[in-house]
BALUM-641016 format. One record per residue (C-alpha): residue in three letters; chain; residue number from 1; z, x, y. Coordinates in steps of 0.5 Angstrom, whole numbers. Each point is the difference from the previous one (the first is absolute). Layout:
N
REC:code:unit:pos:c3:c1:c2
REC:ALA:A:NUM:Z:X:Y
...
! end
This chain:
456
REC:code:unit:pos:c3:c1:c2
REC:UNK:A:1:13:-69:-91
REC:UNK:A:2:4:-5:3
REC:UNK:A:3:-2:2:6
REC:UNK:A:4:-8:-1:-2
REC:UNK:A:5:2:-6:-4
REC:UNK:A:6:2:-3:7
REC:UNK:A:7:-5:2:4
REC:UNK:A:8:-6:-3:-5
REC:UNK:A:9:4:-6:1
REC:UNK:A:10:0:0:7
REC:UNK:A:11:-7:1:-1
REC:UNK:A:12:-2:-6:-5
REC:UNK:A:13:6:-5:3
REC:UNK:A:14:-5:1:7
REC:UNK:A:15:-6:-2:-4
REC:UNK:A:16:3:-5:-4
REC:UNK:A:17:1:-4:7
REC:UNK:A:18:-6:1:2
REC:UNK:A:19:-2:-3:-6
REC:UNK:A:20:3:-6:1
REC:UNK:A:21:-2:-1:8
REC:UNK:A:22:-7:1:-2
REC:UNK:A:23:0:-5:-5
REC:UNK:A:24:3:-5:5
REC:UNK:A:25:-5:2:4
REC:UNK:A:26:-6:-1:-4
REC:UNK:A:27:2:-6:-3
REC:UNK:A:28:1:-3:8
REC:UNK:A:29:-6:3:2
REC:UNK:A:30:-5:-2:-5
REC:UNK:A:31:3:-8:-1
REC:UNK:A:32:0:0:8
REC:UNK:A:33:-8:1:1
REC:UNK:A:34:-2:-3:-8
REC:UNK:A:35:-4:-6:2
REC:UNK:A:36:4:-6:-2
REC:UNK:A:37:-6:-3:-3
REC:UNK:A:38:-3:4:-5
REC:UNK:A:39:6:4:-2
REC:UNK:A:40:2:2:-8
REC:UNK:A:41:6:2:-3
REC:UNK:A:42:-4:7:-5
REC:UNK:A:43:-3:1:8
REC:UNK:A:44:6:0:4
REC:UNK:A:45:3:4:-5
REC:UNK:A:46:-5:6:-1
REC:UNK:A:47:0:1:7
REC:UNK:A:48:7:0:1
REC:UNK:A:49:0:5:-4
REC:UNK:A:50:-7:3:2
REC:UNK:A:51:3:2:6
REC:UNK:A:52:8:1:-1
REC:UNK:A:53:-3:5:-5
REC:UNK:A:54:-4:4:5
REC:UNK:A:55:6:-1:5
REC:UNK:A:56:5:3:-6
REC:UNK:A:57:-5:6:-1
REC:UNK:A:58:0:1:8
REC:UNK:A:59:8:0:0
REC:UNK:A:60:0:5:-5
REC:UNK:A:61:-3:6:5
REC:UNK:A:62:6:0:4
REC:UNK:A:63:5:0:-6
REC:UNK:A:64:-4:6:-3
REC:UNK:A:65:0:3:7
REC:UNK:A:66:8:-1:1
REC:UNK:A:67:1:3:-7
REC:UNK:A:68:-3:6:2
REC:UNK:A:69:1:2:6
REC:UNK:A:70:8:-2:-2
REC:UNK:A:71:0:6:-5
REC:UNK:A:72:1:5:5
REC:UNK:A:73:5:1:6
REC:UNK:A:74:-1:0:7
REC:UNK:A:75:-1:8:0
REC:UNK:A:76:-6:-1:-6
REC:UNK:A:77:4:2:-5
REC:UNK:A:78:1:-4:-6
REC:UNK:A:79:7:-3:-1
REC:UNK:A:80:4:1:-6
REC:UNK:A:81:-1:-5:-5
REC:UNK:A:82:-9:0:2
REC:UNK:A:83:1:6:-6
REC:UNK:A:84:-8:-1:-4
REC:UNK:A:85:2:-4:-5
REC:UNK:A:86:2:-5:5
REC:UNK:A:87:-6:0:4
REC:UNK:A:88:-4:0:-6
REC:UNK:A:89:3:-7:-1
REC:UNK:A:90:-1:-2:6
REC:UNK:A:91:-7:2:1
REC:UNK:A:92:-1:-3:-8
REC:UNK:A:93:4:-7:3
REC:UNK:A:94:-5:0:6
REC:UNK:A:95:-6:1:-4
REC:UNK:A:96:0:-5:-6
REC:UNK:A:97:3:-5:5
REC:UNK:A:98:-8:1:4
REC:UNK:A:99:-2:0:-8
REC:UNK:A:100:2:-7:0
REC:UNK:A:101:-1:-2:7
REC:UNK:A:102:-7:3:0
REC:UNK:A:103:-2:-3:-7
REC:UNK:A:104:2:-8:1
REC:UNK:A:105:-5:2:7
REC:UNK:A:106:-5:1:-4
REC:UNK:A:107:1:-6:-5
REC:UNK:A:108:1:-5:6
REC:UNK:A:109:-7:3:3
REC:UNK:A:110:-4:1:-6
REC:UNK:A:111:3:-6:-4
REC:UNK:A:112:4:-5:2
REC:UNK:A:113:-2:-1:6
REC:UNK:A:114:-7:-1:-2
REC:UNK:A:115:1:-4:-5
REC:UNK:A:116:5:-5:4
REC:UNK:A:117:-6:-1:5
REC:UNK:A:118:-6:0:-4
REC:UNK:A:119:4:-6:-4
REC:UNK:A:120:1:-5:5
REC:UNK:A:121:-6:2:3
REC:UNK:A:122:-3:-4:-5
REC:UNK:A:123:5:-5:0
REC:UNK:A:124:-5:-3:6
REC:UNK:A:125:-5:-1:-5
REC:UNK:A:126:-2:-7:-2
REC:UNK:A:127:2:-1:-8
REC:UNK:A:128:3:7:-1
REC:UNK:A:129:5:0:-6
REC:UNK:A:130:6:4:1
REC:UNK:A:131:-4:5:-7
REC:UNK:A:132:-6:1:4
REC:UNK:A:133:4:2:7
REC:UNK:A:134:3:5:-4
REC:UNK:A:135:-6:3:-3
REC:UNK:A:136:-4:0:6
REC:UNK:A:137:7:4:4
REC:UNK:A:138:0:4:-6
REC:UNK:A:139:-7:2:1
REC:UNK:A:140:0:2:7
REC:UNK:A:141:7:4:-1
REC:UNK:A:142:-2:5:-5
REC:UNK:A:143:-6:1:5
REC:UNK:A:144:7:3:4
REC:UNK:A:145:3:4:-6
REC:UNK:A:146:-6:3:0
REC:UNK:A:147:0:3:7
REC:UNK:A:148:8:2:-2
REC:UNK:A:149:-2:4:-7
REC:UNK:A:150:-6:3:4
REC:UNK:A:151:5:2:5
REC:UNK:A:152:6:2:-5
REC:UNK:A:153:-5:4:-5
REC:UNK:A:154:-3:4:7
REC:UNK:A:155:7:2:2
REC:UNK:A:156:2:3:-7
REC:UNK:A:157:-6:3:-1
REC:UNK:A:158:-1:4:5
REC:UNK:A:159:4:5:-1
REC:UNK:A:160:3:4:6
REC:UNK:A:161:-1:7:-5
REC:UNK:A:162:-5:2:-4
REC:UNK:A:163:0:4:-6
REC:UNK:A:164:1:8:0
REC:UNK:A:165:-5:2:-6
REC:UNK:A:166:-7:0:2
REC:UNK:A:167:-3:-2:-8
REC:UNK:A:168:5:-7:-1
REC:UNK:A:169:-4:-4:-4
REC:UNK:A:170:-1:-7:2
REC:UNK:A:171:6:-3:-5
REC:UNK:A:172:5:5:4
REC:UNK:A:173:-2:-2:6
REC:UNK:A:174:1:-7:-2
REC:UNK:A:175:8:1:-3
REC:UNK:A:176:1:5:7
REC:UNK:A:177:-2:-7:3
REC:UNK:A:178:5:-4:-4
REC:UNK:A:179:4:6:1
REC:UNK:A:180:1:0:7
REC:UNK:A:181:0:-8:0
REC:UNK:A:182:6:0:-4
REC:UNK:A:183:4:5:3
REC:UNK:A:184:0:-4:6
REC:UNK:A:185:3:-6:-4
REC:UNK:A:186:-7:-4:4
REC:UNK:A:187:2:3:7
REC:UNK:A:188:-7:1:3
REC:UNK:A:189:-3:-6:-4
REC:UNK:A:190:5:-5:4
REC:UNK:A:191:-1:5:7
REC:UNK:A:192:-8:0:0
REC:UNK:A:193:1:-8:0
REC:UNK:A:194:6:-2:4
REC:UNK:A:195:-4:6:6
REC:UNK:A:196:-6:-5:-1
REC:UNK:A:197:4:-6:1
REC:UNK:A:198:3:3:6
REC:UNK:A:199:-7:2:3
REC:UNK:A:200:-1:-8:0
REC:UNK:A:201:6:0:4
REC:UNK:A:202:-2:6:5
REC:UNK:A:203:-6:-5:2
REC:UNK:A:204:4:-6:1
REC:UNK:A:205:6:5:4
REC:UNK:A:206:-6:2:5
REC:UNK:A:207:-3:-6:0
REC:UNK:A:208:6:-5:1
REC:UNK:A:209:7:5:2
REC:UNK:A:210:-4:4:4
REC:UNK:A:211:-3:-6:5
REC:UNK:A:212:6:-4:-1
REC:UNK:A:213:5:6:2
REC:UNK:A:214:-3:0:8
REC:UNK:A:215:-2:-8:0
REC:UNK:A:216:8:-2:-2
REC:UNK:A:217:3:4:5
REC:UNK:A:218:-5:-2:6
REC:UNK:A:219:0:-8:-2
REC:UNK:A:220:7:0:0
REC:UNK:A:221:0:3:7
REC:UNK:A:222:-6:-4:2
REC:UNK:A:223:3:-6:-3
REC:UNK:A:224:-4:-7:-1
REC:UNK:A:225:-3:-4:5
REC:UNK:A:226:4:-7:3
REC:UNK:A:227:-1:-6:-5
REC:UNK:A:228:0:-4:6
REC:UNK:A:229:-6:4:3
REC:UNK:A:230:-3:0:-7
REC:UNK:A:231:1:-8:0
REC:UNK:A:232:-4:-1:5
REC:UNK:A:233:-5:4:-1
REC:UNK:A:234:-1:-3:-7
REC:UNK:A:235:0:-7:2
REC:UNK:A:236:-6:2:5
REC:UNK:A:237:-4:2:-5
REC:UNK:A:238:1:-6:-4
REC:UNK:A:239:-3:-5:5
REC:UNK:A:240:-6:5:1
REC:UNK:A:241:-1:0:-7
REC:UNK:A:242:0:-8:-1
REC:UNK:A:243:-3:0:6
REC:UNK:A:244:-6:3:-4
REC:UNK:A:245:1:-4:-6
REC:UNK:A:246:-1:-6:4
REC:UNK:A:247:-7:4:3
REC:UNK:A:248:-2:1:-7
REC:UNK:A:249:2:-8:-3
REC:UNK:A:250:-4:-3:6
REC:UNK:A:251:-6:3:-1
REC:UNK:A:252:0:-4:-7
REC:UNK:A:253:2:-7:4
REC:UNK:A:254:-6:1:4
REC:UNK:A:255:-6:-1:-5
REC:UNK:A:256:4:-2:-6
REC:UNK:A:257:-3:6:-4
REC:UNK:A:258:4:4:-4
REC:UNK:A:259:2:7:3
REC:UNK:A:260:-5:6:-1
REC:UNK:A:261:3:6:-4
REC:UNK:A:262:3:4:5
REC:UNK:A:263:3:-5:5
REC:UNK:A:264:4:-2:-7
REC:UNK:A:265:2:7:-3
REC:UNK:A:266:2:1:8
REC:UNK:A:267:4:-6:0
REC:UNK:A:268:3:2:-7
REC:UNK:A:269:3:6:5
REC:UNK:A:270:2:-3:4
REC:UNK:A:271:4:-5:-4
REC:UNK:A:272:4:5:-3
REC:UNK:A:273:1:4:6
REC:UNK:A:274:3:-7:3
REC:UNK:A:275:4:1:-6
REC:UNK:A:276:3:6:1
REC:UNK:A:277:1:0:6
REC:UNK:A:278:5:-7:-1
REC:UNK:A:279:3:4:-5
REC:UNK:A:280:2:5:5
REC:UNK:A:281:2:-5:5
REC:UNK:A:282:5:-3:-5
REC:UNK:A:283:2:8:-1
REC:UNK:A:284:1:2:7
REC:UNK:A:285:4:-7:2
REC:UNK:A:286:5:1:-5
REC:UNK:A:287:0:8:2
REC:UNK:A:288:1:-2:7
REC:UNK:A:289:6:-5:-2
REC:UNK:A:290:3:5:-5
REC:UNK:A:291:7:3:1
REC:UNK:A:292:-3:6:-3
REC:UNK:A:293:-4:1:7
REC:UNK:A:294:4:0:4
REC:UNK:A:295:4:5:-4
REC:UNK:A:296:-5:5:0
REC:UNK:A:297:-1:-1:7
REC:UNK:A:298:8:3:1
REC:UNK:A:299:-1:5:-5
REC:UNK:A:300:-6:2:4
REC:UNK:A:301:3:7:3
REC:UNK:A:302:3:1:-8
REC:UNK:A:303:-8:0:-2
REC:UNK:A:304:-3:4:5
REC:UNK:A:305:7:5:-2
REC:UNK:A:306:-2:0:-7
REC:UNK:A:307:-8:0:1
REC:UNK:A:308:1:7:4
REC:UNK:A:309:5:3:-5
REC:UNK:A:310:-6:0:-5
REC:UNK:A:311:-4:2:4
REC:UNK:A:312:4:6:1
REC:UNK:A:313:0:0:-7
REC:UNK:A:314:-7:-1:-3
REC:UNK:A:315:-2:6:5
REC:UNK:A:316:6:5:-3
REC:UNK:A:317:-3:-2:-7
REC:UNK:A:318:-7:1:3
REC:UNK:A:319:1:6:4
REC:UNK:A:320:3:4:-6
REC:UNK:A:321:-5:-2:-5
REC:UNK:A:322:-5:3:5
REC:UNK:A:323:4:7:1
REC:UNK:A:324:1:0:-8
REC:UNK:A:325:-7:-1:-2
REC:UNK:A:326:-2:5:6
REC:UNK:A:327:5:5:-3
REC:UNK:A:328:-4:-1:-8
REC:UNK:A:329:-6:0:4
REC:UNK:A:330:1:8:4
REC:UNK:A:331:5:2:-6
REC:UNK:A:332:-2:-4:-6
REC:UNK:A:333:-2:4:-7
REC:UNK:A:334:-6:-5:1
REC:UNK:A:335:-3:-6:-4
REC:UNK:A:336:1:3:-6
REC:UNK:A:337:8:1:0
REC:UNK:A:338:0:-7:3
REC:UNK:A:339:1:3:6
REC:UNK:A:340:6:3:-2
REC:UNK:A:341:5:4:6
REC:UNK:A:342:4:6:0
REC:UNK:A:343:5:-2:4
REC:UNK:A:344:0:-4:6
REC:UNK:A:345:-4:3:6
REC:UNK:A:346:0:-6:5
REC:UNK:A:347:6:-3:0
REC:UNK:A:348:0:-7:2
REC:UNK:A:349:5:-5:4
REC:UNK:A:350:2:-4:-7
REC:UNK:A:351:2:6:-3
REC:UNK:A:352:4:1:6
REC:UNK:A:353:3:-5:1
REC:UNK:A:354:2:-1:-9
REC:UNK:A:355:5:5:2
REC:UNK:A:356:3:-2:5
REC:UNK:A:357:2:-8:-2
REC:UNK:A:358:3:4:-7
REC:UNK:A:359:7:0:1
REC:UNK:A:360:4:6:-1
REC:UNK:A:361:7:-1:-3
REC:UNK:A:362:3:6:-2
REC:UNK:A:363:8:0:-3
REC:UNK:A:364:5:5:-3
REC:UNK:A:365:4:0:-7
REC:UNK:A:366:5:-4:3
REC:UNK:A:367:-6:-6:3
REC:UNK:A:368:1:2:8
REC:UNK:A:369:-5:1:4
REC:UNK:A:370:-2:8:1
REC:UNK:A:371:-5:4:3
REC:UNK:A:372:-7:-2:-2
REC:UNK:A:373:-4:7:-2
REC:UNK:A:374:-6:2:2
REC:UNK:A:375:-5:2:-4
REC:UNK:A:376:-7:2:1
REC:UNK:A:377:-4:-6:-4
REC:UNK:A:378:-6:2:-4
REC:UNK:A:379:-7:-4:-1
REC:UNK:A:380:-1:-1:-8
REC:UNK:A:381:-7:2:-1
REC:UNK:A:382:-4:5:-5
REC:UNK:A:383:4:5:3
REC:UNK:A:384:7:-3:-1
REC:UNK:A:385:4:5:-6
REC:UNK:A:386:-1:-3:-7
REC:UNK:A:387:4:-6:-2
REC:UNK:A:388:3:-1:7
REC:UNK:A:389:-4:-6:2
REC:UNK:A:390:1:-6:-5
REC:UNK:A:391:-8:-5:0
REC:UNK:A:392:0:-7:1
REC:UNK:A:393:-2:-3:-7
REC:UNK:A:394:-5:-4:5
REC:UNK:A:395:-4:6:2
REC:UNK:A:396:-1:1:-7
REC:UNK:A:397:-4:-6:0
REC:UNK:A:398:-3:-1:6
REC:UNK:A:399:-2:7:1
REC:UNK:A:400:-2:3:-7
REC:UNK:A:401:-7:0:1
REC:UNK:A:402:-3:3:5
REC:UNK:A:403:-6:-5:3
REC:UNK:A:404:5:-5:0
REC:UNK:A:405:4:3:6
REC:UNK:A:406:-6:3:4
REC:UNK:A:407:-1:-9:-1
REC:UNK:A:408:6:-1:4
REC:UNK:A:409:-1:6:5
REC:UNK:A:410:-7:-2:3
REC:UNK:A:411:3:-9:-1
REC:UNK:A:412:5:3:5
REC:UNK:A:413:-6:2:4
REC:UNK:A:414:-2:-7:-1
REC:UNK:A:415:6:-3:2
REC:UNK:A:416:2:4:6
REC:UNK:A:417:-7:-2:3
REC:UNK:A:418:1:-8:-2
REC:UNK:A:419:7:0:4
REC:UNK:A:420:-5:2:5
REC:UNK:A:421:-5:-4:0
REC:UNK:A:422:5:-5:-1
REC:UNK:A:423:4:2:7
REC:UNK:A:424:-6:-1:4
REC:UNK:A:425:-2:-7:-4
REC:UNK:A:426:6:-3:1
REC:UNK:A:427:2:3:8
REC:UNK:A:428:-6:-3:1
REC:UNK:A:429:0:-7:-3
REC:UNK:A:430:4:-6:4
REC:UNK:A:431:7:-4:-2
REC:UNK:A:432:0:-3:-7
REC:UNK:A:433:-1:-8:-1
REC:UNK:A:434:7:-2:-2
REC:UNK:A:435:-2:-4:-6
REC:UNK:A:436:-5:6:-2
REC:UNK:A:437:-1:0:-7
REC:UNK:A:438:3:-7:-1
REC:UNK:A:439:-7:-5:2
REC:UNK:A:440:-6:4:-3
REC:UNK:A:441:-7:-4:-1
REC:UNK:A:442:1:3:-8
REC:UNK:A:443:7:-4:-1
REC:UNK:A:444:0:-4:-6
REC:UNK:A:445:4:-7:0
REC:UNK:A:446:7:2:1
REC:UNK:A:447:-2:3:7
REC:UNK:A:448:0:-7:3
REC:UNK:A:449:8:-1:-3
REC:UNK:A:450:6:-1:6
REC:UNK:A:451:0:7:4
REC:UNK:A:452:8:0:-3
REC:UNK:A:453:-3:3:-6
REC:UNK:A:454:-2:6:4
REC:UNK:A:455:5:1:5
REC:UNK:A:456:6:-5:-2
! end
């Protein structure tokens, strides 16, 4: 019991870290990009927490992933303080903490983070009292509740067995259900939900991971085109535009009426492209000055370095996921298992590579290095004998029913042929502008600040 006592906390201990950089990061991360103007104290906070607490819920994977897999020796076998009593505490430790987590994700999703945003939402309007705001935000949030109940209420009665007798009457149909709800403590209520949330992240995974996988990696080897140049051109495009906004001016001068509708809506444009256009100027002069500039430049052959490691990298990821969903397509007991596999039948690069980078360190009694066994390693499958192969607490969650992992099998498909089209897209495009993003003609105010507030 020592000896597990010690493992859980080499477990728990790495958690606890990964608690405290991740706090630290949200908090850096979500006061470097609030706006400065219109930040509020209760705002600041909810999303600190907001995105700590799905960082927290992330880093619980490998945790659960580190415990498992520590159980067992290299062999396969288990080691000796992994007896079933201490796996049970293991898996129970590991469940109630995804209990825990998953529950404040759906409190954050469907409460709090509603109710913050719809409550200064009405703080914008003229003459809103602080008990108004409140009700109005409190209106809008039970309309979120709603959504939340109707999720957990489908999860915990749709029940994933059905009654043997034939000739149960309605009210034992009803206590089966609460039944078969509380012997599983509310376990397939919260996955129902927590398997919807993660279709919406599936959708933004395909739309914005996949695509930024190949557009990084090829920007990064590309890199950005030349201040100077850029300069130059924008200082070129400024006098044709005042030049046109004098074309436009003159006509008035001629006759002394006013402008006609369309020369004033142009001349309107015009005027605020010409501003634009001074922004960037003022942005690409203070670019073209900066030290930072000229870094870059030196660190150029670093960048490309870089920029063709992830690409390798992305491409791994992207050919595996390929072999593995080809295997499920060929080999899969079909969408009504969730595409659930026997075994592995197409091996793919990542799965060979894992077991290489893992490091094997074998030592005697005496703690000398010896001979490293070799031993035949076996795949954890349905055909695996009973009670050799230890299931991640994650996979309860996520894979409980069935049509949510057929979702995630054809959401790979999706994001495979956007990694695709994003390969084709971004080969094609030219260099980036190096103040891309930082001038936009939808920029409010404090885009015309100092360029230091951006590049200091």
């Amino acid at each position: 019991m020592a000896a597990a006592s010690s493992e859980l906390l080499t477990g728990w201990c790495l958690f606890g870290l990964s608690l405290l950089a991740i706090l630290a990061f949200c908090w850096v991360y979500v006061r470097k990009y609030q706006s400065r103007r219109e930040s509020e104290v209760v705002s600041t906070i909810t999303a600190i927490f907001a995105l700590a607490i799905a960082l927290i819920t992330s880093a619980l994977l490998p945790v659960d992933i580190f415990l498992v897999s520590y159980m067992k020796n290299q062999n396969g076998t288990f080691k000796e303080w992994a007896d079933a009593n201490v796996k049970r505490q293991i898996e129970d430790t590991v469940l109630y903490g995804y209990y825990t987590l998953y529950s404040i994700v759906l409190f954050s999703v469907f409460l709090w983070i509603p109710f913050v945003y719809f409550y200064y939402e009405e703080k914008d309007e003229d003459d809103t009292s602080s008990c108004s705001q409140f009700q109005a935000a409190l209106k809008y949030t039970l309309g979120f509740l709603m959504v939340c109940t109707v999720l957990l209420l489908i999860g915990a009665f749709v029940p994933l067995d059905v009654p043997q007798k034939r000739n149960s009457t309605e009210w034992e149909k009803v206590k089966f259900l609460f039944e078969e709800l509380g012997s599983s403590h509310g376990l397939a209520a919260l996955s129902f939900s927590i398997s919807s949330l993660t279709l919406i992240g599936m959708v933004a995974a395909v739309t914005y991971t996949a695509y930024g996988m190949s557009a990084l990696p090829l920007n990064l080897i590309k890199g950005t085109r030349s201040p100077t140049y850029e300069r130059l051109e924008n200082t070129e495009d400024i006098e044709e535009v005042e030049q046109r906004i004098l074309r436009i001016k003159s006509k008035q001068c001629k006759d002394g009426r006013p402008l006609p509708t369309r020369d004033r809506r142009n001349l309107q444009q015009l005027e605020e492209r010409l501003r634009i256009l001074r922004r960037r100027e003022r942005h690409l002069e203070f670019i073209e000055k900066s030290c930072w500039t000229k870094f870059r430049g030196a660190m150029r052959p670093l960048q490309i370095i870089w920029g063709v490691f992830f690409i390798l990298v992305a491409l791994l990821f992207t050919i595996s996921l390929f072999l593995s969903n080809l295997d499920k397509a060929l080999h899969s007991a079909g969408i009504n298992s969730g595409f659930i596999i026997l075994g592995t039948n197409l091996t793919n690069p990542l799965n060979m590579l894992l077991p290489v980078l893992q490091t094997h360190n074998m030592t005697l009694v005496d703690g000398q290095p010896g001979n490293v066994t070799t031993y035949v390693p076996k795949v954890c499958d349905a055909d695996a004998p009973k009670d050799q192969c230890t299931i991640t607490r994650t996979y309860l969650f996520l894979h409980k029913f069935w049509f949510f992992s057929a979702a995630y099998y054809f959401g790979n498909w999706a994001f495979i042929a956007v990694f695709l089209i994003g390969l084709i897209v971004s080969c094609c495009k030219g260099k980036k502008s190096v103040i891309e993003g930082e001038v936009d003609e939808d920029d409010s105010d404090i885009s015309d600040d100092e360029p230091c507030v951006y590049y200091g």
